[in-house]
Structure formats: C-alpha cells, structure tokens
mmCIF file as Biopython writes it, N, C-alpha, C and O atoms, coordinates in Angstrom:
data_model
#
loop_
_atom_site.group_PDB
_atom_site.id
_atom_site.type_symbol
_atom_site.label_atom_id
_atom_site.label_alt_id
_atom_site.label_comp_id
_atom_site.label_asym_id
_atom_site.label_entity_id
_atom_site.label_seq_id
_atom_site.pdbx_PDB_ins_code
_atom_site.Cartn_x
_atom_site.Cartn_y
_atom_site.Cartn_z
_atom_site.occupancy
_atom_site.B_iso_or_equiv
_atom_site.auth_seq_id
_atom_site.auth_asym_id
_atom_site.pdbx_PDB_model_num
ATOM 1   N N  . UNK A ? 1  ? 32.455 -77.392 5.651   1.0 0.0 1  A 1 
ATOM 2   C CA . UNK A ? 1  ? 32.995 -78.030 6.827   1.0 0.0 1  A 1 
ATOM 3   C C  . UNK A ? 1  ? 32.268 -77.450 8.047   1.0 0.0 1  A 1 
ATOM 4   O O  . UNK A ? 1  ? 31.963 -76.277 8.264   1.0 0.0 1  A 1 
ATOM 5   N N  . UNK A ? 2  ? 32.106 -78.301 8.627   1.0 0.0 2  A 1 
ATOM 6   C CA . UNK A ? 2  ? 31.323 -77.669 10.366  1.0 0.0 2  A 1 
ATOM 7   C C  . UNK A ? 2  ? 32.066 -77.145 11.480  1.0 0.0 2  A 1 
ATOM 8   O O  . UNK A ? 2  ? 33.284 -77.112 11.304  1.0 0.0 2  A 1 
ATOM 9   N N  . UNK A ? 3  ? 31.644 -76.740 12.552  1.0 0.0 3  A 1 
ATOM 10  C CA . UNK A ? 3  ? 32.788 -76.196 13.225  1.0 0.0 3  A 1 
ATOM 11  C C  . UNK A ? 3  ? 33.251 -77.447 14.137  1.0 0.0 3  A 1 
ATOM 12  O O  . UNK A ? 3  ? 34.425 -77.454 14.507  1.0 0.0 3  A 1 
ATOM 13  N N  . UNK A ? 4  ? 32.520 -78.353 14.466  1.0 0.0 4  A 1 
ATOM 14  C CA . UNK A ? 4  ? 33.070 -79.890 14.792  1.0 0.0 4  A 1 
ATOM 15  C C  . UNK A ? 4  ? 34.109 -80.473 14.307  1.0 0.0 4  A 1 
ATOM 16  O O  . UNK A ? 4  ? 35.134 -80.812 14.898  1.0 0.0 4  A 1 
ATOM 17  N N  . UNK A ? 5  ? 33.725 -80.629 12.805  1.0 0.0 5  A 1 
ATOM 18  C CA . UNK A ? 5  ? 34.472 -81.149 12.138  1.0 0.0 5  A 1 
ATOM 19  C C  . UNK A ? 5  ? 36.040 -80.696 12.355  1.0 0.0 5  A 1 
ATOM 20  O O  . UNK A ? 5  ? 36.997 -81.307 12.831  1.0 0.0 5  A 1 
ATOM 21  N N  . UNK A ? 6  ? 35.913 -79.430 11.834  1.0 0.0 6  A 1 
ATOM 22  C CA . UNK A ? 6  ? 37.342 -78.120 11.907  1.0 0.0 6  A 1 
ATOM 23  C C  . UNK A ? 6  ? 37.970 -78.689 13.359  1.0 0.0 6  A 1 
ATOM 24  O O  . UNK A ? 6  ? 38.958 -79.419 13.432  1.0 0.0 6  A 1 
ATOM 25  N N  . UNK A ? 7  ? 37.015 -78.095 14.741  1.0 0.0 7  A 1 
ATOM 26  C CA . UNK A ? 7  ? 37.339 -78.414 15.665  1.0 0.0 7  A 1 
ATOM 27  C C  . UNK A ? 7  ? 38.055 -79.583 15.880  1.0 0.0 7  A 1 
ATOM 28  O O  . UNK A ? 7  ? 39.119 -79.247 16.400  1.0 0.0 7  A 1 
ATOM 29  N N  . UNK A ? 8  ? 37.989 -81.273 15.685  1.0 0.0 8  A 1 
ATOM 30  C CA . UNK A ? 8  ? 38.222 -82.376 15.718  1.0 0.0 8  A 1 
ATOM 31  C C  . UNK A ? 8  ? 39.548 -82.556 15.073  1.0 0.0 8  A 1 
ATOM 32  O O  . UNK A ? 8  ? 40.406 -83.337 15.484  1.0 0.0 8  A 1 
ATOM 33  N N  . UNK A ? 9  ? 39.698 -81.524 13.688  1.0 0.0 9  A 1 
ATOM 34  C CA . UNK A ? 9  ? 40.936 -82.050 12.980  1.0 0.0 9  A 1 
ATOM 35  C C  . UNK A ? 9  ? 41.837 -80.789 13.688  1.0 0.0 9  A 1 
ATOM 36  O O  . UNK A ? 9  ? 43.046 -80.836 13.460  1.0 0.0 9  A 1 
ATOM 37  N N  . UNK A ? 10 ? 41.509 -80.047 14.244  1.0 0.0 10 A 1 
ATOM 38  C CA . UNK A ? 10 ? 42.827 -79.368 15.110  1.0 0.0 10 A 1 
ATOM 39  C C  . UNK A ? 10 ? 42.585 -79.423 16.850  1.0 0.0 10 A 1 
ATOM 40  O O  . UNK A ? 10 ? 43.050 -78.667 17.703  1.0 0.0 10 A 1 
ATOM 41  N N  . UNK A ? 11 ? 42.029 -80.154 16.948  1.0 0.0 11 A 1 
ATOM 42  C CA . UNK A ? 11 ? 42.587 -81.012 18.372  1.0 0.0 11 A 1 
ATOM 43  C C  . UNK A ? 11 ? 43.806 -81.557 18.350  1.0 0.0 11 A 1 
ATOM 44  O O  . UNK A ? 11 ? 44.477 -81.358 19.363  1.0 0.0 11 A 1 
ATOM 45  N N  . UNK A ? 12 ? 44.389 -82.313 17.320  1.0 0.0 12 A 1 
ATOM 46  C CA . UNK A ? 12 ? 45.474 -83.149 17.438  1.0 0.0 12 A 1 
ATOM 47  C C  . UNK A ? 12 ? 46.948 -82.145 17.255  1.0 0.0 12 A 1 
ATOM 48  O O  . UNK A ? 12 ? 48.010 -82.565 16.796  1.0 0.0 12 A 1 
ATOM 49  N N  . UNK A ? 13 ? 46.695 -80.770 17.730  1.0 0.0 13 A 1 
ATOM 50  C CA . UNK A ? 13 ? 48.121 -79.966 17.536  1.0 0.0 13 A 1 
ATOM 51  C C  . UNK A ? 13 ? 47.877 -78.871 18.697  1.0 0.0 13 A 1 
ATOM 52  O O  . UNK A ? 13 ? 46.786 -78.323 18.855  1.0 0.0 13 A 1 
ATOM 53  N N  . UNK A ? 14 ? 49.186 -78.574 19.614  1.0 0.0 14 A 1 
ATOM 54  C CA . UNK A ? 14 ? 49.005 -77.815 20.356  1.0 0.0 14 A 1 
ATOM 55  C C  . UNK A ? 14 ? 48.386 -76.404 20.369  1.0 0.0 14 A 1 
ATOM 56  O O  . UNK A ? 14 ? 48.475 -75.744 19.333  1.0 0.0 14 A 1 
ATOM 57  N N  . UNK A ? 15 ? 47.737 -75.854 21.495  1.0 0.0 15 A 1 
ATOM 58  C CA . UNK A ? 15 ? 47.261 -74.738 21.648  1.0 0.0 15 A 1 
ATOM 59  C C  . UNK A ? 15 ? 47.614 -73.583 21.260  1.0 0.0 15 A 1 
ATOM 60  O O  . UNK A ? 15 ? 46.883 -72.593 21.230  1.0 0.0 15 A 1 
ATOM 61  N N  . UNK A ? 16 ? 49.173 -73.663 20.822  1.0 0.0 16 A 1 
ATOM 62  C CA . UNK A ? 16 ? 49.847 -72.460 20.997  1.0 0.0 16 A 1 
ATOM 63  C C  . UNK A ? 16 ? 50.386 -72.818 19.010  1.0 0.0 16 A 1 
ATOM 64  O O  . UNK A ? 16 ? 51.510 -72.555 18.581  1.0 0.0 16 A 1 
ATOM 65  N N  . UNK A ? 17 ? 49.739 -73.170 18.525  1.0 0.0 17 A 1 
ATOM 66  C CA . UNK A ? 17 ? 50.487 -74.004 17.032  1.0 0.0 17 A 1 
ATOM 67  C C  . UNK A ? 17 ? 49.876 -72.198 16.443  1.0 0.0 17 A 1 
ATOM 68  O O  . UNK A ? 17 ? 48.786 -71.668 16.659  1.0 0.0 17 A 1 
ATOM 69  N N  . UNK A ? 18 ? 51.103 -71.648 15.663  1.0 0.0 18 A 1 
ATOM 70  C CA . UNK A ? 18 ? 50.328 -70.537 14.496  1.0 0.0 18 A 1 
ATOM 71  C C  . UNK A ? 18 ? 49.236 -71.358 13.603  1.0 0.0 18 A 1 
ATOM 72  O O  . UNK A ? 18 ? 49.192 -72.563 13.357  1.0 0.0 18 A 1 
ATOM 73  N N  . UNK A ? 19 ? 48.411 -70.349 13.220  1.0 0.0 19 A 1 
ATOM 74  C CA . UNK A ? 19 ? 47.166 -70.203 11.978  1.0 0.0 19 A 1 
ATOM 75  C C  . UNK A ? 19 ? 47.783 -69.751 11.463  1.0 0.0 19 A 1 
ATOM 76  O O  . UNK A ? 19 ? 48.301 -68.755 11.968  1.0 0.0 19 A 1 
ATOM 77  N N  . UNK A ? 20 ? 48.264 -70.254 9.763   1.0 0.0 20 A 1 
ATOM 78  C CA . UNK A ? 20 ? 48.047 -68.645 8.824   1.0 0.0 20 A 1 
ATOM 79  C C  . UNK A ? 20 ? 47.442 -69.478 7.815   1.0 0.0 20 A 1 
ATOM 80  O O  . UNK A ? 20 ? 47.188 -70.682 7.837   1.0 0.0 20 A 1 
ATOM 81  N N  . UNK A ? 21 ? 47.200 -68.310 6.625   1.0 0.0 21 A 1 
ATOM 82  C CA . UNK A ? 21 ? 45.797 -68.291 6.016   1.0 0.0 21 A 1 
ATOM 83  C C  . UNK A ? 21 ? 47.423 -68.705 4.281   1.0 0.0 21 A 1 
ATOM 84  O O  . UNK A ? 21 ? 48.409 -68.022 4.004   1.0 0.0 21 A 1 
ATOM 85  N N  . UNK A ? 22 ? 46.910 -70.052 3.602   1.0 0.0 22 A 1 
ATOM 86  C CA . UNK A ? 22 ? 48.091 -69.988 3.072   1.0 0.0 22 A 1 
ATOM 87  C C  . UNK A ? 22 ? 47.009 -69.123 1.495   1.0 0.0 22 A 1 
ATOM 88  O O  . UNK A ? 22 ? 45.791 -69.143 1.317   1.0 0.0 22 A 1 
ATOM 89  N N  . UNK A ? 23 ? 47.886 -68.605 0.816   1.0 0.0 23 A 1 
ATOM 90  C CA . UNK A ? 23 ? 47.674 -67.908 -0.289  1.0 0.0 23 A 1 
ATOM 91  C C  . UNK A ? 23 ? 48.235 -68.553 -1.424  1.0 0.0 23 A 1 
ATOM 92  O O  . UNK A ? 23 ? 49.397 -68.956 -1.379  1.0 0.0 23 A 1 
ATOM 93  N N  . UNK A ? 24 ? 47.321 -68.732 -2.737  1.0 0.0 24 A 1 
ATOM 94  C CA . UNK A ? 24 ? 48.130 -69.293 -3.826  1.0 0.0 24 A 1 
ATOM 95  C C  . UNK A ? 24 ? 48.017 -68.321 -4.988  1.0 0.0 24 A 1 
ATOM 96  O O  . UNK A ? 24 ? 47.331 -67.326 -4.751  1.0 0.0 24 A 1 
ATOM 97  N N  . UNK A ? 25 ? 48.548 -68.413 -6.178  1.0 0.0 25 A 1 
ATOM 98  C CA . UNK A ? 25 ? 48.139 -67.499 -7.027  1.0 0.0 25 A 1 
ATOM 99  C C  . UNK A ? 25 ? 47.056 -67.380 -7.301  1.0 0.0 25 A 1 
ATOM 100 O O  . UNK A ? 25 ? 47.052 -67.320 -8.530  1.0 0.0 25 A 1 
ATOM 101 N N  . UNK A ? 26 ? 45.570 -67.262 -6.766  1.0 0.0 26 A 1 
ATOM 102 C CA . UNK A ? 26 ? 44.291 -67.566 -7.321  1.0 0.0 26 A 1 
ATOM 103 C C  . UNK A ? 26 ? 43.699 -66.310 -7.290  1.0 0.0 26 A 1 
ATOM 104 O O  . UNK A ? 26 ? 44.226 -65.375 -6.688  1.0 0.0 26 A 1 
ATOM 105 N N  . UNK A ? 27 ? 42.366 -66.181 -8.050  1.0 0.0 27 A 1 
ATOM 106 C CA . UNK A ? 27 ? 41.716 -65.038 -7.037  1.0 0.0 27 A 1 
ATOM 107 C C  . UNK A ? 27 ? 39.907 -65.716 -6.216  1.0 0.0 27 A 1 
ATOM 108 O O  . UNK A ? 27 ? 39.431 -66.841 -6.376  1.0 0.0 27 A 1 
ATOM 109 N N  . UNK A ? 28 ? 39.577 -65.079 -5.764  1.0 0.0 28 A 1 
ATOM 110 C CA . UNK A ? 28 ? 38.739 -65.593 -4.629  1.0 0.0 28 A 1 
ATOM 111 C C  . UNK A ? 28 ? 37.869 -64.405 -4.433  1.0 0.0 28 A 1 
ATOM 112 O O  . UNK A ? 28 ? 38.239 -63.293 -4.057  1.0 0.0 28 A 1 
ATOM 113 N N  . UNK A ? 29 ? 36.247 -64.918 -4.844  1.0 0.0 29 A 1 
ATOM 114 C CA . UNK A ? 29 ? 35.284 -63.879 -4.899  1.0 0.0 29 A 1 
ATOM 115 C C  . UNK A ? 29 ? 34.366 -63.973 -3.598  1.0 0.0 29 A 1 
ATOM 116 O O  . UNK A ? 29 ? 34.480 -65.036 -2.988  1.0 0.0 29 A 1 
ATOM 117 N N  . UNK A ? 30 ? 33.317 -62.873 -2.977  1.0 0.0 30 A 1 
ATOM 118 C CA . UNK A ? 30 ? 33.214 -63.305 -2.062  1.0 0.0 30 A 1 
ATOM 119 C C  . UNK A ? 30 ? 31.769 -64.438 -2.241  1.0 0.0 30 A 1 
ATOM 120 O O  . UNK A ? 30 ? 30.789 -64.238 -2.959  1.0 0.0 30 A 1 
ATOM 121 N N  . UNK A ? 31 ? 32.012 -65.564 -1.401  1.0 0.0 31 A 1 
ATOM 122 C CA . UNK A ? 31 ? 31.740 -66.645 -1.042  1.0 0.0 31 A 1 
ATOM 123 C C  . UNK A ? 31 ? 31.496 -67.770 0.038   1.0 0.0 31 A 1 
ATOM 124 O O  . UNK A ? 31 ? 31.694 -67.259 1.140   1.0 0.0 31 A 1 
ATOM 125 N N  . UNK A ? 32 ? 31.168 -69.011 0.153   1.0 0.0 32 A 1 
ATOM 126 C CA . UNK A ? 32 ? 31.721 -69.333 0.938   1.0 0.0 32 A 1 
ATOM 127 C C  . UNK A ? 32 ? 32.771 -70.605 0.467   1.0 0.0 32 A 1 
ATOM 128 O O  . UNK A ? 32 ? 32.523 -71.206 -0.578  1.0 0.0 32 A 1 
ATOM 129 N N  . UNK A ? 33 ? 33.884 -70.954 1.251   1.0 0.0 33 A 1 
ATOM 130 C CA . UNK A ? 33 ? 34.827 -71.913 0.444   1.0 0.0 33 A 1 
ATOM 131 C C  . UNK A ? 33 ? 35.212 -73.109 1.059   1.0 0.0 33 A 1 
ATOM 132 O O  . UNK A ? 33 ? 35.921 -72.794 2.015   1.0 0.0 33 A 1 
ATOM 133 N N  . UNK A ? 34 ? 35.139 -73.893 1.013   1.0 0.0 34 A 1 
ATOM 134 C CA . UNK A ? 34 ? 35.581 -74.987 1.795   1.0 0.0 34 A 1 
ATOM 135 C C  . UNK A ? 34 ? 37.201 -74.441 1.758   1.0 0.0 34 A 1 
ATOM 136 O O  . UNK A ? 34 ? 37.659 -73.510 1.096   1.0 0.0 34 A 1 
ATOM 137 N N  . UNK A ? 35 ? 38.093 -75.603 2.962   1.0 0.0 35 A 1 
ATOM 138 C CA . UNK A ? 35 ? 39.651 -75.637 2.730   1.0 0.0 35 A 1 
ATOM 139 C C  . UNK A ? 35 ? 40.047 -76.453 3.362   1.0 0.0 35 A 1 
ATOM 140 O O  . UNK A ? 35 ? 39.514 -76.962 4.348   1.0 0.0 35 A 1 
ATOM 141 N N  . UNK A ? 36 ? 41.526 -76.812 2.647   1.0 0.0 36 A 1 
ATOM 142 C CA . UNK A ? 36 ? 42.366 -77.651 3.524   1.0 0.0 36 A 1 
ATOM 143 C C  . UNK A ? 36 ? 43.106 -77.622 4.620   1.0 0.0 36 A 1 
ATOM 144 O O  . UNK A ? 36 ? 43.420 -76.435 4.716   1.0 0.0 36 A 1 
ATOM 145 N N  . UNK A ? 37 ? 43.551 -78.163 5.454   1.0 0.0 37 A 1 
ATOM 146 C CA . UNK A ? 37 ? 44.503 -78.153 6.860   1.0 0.0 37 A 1 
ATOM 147 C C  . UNK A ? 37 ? 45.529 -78.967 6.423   1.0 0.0 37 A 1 
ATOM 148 O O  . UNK A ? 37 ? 45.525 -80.131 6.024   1.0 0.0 37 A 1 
ATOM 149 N N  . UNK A ? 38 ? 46.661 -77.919 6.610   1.0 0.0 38 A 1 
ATOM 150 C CA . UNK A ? 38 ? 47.648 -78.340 6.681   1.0 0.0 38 A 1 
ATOM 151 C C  . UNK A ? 38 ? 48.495 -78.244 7.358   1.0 0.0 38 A 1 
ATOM 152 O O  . UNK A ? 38 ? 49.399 -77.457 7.080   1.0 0.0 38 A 1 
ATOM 153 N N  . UNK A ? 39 ? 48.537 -79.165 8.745   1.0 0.0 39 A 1 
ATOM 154 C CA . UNK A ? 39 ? 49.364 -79.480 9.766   1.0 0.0 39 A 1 
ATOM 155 C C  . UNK A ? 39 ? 51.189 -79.735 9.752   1.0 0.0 39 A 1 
ATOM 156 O O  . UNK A ? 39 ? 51.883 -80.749 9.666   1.0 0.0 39 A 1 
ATOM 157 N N  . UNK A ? 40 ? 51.454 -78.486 9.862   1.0 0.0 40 A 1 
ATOM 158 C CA . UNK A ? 40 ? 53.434 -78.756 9.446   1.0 0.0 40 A 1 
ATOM 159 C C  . UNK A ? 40 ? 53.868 -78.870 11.147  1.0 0.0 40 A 1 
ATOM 160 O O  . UNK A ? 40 ? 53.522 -78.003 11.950  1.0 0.0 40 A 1 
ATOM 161 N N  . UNK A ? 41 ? 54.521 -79.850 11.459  1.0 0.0 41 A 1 
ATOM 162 C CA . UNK A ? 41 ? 55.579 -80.196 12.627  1.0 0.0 41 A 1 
ATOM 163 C C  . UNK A ? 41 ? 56.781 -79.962 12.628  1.0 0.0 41 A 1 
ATOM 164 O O  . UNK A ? 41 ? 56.907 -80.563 11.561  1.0 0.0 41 A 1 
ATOM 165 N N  . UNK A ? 42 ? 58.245 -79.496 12.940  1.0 0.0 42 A 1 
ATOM 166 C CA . UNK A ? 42 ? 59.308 -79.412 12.534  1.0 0.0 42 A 1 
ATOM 167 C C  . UNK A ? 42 ? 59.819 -79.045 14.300  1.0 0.0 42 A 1 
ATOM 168 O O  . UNK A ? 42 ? 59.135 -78.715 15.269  1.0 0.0 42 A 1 
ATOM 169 N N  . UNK A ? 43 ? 61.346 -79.285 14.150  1.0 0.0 43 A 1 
ATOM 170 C CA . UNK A ? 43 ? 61.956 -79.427 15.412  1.0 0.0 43 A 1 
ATOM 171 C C  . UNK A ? 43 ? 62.764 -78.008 14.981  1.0 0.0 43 A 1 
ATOM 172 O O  . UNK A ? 43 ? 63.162 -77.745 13.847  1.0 0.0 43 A 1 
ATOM 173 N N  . UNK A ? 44 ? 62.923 -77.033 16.370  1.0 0.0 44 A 1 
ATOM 174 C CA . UNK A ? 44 ? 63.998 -76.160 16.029  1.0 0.0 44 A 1 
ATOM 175 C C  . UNK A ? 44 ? 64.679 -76.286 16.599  1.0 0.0 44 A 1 
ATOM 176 O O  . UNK A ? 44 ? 64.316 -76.976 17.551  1.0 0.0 44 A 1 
ATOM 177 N N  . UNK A ? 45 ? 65.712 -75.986 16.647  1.0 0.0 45 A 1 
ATOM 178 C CA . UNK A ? 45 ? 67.515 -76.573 16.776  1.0 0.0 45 A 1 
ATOM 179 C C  . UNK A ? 45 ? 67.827 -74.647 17.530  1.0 0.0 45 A 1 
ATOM 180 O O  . UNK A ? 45 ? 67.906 -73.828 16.614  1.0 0.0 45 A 1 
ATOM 181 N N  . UNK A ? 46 ? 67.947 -74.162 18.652  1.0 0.0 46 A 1 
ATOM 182 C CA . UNK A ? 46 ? 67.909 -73.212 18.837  1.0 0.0 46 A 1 
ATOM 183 C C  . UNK A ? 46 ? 69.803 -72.610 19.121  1.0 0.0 46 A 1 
ATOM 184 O O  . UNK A ? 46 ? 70.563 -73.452 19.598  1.0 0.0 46 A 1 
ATOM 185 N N  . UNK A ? 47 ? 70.223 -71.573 18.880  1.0 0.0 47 A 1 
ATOM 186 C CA . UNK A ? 47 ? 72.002 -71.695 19.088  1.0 0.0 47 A 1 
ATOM 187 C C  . UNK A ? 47 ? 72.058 -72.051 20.526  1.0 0.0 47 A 1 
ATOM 188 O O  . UNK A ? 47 ? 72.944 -72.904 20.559  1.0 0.0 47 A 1 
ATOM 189 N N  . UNK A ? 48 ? 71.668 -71.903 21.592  1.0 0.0 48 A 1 
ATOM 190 C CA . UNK A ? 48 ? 71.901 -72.440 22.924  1.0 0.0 48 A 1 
ATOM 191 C C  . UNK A ? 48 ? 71.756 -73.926 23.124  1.0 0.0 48 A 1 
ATOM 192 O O  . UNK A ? 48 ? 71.696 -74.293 24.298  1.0 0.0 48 A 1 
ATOM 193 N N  . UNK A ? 49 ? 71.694 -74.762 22.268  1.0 0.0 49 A 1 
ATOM 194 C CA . UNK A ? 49 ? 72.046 -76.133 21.871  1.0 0.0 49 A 1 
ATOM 195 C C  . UNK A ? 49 ? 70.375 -76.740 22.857  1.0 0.0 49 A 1 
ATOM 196 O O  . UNK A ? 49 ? 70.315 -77.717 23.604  1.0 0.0 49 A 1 
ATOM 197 N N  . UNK A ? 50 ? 69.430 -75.948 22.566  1.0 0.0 50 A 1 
ATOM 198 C CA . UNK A ? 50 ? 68.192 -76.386 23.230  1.0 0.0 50 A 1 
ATOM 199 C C  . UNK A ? 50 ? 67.051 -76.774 21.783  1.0 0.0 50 A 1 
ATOM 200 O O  . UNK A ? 50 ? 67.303 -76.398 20.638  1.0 0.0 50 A 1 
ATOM 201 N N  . UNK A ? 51 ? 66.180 -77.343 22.053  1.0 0.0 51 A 1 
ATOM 202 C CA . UNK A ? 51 ? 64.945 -77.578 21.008  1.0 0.0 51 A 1 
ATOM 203 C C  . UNK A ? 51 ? 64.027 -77.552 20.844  1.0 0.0 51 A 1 
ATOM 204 O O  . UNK A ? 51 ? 63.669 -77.895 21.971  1.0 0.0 51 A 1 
ATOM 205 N N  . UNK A ? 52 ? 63.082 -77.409 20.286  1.0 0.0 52 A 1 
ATOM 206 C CA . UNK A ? 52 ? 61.586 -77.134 20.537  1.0 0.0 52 A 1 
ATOM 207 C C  . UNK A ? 52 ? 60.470 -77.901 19.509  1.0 0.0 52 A 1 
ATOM 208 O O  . UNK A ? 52 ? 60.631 -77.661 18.313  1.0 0.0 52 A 1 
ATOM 209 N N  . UNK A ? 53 ? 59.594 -78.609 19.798  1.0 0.0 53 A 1 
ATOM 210 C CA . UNK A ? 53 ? 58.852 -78.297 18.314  1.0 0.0 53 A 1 
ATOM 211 C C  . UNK A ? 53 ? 57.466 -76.939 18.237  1.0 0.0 53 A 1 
ATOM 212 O O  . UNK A ? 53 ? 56.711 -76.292 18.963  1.0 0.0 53 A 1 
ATOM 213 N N  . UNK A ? 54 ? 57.848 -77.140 16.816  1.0 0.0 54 A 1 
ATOM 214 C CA . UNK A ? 54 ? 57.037 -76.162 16.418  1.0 0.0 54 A 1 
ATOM 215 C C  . UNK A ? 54 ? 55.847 -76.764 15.884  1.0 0.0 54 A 1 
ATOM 216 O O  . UNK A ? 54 ? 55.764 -77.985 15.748  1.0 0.0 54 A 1 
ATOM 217 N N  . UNK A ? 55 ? 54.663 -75.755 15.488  1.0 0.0 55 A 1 
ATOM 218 C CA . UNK A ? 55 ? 53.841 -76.598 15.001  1.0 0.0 55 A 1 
ATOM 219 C C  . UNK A ? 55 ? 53.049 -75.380 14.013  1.0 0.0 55 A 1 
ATOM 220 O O  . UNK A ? 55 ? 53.057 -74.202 14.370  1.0 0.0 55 A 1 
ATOM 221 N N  . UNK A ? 56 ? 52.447 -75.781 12.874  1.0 0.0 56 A 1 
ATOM 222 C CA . UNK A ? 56 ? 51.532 -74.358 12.523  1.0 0.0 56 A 1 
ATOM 223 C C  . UNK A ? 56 ? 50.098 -75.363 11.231  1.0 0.0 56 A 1 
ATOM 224 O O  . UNK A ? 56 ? 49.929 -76.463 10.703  1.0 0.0 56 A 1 
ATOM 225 N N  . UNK A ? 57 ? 49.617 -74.376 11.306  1.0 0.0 57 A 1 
ATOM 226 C CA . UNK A ? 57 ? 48.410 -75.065 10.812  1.0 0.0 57 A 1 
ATOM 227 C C  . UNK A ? 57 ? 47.909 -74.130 9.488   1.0 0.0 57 A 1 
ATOM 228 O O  . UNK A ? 57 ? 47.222 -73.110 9.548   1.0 0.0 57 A 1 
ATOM 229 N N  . UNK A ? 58 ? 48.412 -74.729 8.375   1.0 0.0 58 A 1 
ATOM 230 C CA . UNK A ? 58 ? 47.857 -73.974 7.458   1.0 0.0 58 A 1 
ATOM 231 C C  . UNK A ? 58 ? 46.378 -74.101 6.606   1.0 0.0 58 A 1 
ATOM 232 O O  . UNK A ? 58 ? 45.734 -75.141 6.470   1.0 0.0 58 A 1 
ATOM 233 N N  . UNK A ? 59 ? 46.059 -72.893 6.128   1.0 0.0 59 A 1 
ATOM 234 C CA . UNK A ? 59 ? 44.480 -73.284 5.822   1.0 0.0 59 A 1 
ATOM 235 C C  . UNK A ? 59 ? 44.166 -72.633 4.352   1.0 0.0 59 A 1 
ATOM 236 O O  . UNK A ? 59 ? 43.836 -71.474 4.100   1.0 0.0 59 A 1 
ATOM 237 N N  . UNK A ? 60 ? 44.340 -73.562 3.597   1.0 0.0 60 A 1 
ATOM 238 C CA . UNK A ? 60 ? 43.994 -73.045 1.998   1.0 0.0 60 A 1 
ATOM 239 C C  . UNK A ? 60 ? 43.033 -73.227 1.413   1.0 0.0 60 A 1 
ATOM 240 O O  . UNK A ? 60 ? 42.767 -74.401 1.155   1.0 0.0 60 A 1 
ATOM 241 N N  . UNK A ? 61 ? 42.194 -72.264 1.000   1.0 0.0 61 A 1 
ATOM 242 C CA . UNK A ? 61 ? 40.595 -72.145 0.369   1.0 0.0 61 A 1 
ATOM 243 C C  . UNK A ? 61 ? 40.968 -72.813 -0.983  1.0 0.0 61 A 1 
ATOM 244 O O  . UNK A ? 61 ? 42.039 -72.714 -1.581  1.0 0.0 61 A 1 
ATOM 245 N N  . UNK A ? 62 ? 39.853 -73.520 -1.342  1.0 0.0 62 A 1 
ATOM 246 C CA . UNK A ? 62 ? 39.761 -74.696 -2.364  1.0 0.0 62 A 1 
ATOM 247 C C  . UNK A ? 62 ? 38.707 -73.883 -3.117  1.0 0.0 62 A 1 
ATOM 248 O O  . UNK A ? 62 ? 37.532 -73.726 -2.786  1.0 0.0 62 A 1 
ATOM 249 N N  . UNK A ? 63 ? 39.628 -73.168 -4.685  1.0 0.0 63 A 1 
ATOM 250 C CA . UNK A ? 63 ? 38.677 -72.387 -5.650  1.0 0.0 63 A 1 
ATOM 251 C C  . UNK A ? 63 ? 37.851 -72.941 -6.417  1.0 0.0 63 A 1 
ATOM 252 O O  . UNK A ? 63 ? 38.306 -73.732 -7.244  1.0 0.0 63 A 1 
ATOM 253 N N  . UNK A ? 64 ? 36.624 -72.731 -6.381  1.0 0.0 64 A 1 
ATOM 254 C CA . UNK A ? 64 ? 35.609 -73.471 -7.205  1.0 0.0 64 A 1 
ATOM 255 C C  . UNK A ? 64 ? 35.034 -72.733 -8.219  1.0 0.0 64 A 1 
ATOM 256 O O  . UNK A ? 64 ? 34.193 -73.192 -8.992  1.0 0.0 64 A 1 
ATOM 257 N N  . UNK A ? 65 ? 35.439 -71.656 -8.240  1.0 0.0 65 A 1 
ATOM 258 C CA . UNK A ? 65 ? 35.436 -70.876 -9.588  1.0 0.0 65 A 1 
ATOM 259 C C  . UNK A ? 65 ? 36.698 -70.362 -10.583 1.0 0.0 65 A 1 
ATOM 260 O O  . UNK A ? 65 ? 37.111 -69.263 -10.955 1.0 0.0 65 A 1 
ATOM 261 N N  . UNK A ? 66 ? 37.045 -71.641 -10.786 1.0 0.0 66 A 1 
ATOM 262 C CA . UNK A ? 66 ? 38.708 -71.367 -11.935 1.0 0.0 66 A 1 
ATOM 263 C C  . UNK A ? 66 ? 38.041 -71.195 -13.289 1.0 0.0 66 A 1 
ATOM 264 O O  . UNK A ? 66 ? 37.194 -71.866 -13.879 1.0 0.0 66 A 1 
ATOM 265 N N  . UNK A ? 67 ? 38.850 -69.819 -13.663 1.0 0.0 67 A 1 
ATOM 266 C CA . UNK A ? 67 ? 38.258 -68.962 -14.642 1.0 0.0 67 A 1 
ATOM 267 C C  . UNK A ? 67 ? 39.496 -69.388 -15.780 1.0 0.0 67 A 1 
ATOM 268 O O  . UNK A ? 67 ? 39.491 -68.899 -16.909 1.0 0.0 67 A 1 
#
C-alpha cells in the first residue's frame, strides 16, 4: 500500500480517531506486510445525558506466511 493510498482511506475519519495496531493469534516475521483498515464508528452515551462519537481505526497485518 502507498502512503497516498493509506492517506486517502483515512481522510474520511476524524483527526483525533485512535490507531491501534489490531493483533490476531498469528505470528509475524520481520517483513514487509500489507493490512487492513478497519474503521469502527460508535456513539457514546456519556452519564451526564451528553454524546459523542467516537471513532478508531484499526490496522491488521495480512500473514503471508501461514505455517
């Protein structure tokens, strides 16, 4: 993936959205790996009867060496 590319598909989520790096049971040698984006949206409901959305962007390396 290019940094355009990357760039382009997280334009469409705010500035302030968490990164985390999602982890699966795999293992992962060093390399380089392509991955997926995975854009989660959800509303929080806060106890002061206020709301927010949230936003976070997850990014899972796609193993190309399954042993």
């Amino acid at each position: 993936m290019t940094k355009k590319k990357l760039f382009d598909l997280l334009s469409a989520y705010p500035d302030n959205a968490e990164v985390v790096i999602e982890v699966h049971d795999t293992s992962l040698h060093e390399d380089l790996y392509d991955f997926y984006i995975d854009g989660i949206s959800w509303t929080r409901f806060n106890t002061d009867n206020t709301s927010e959305e949230m936003h976070e962007l997850r990014l899972t390396a796609i193993n190309h060496h399954e042993s």
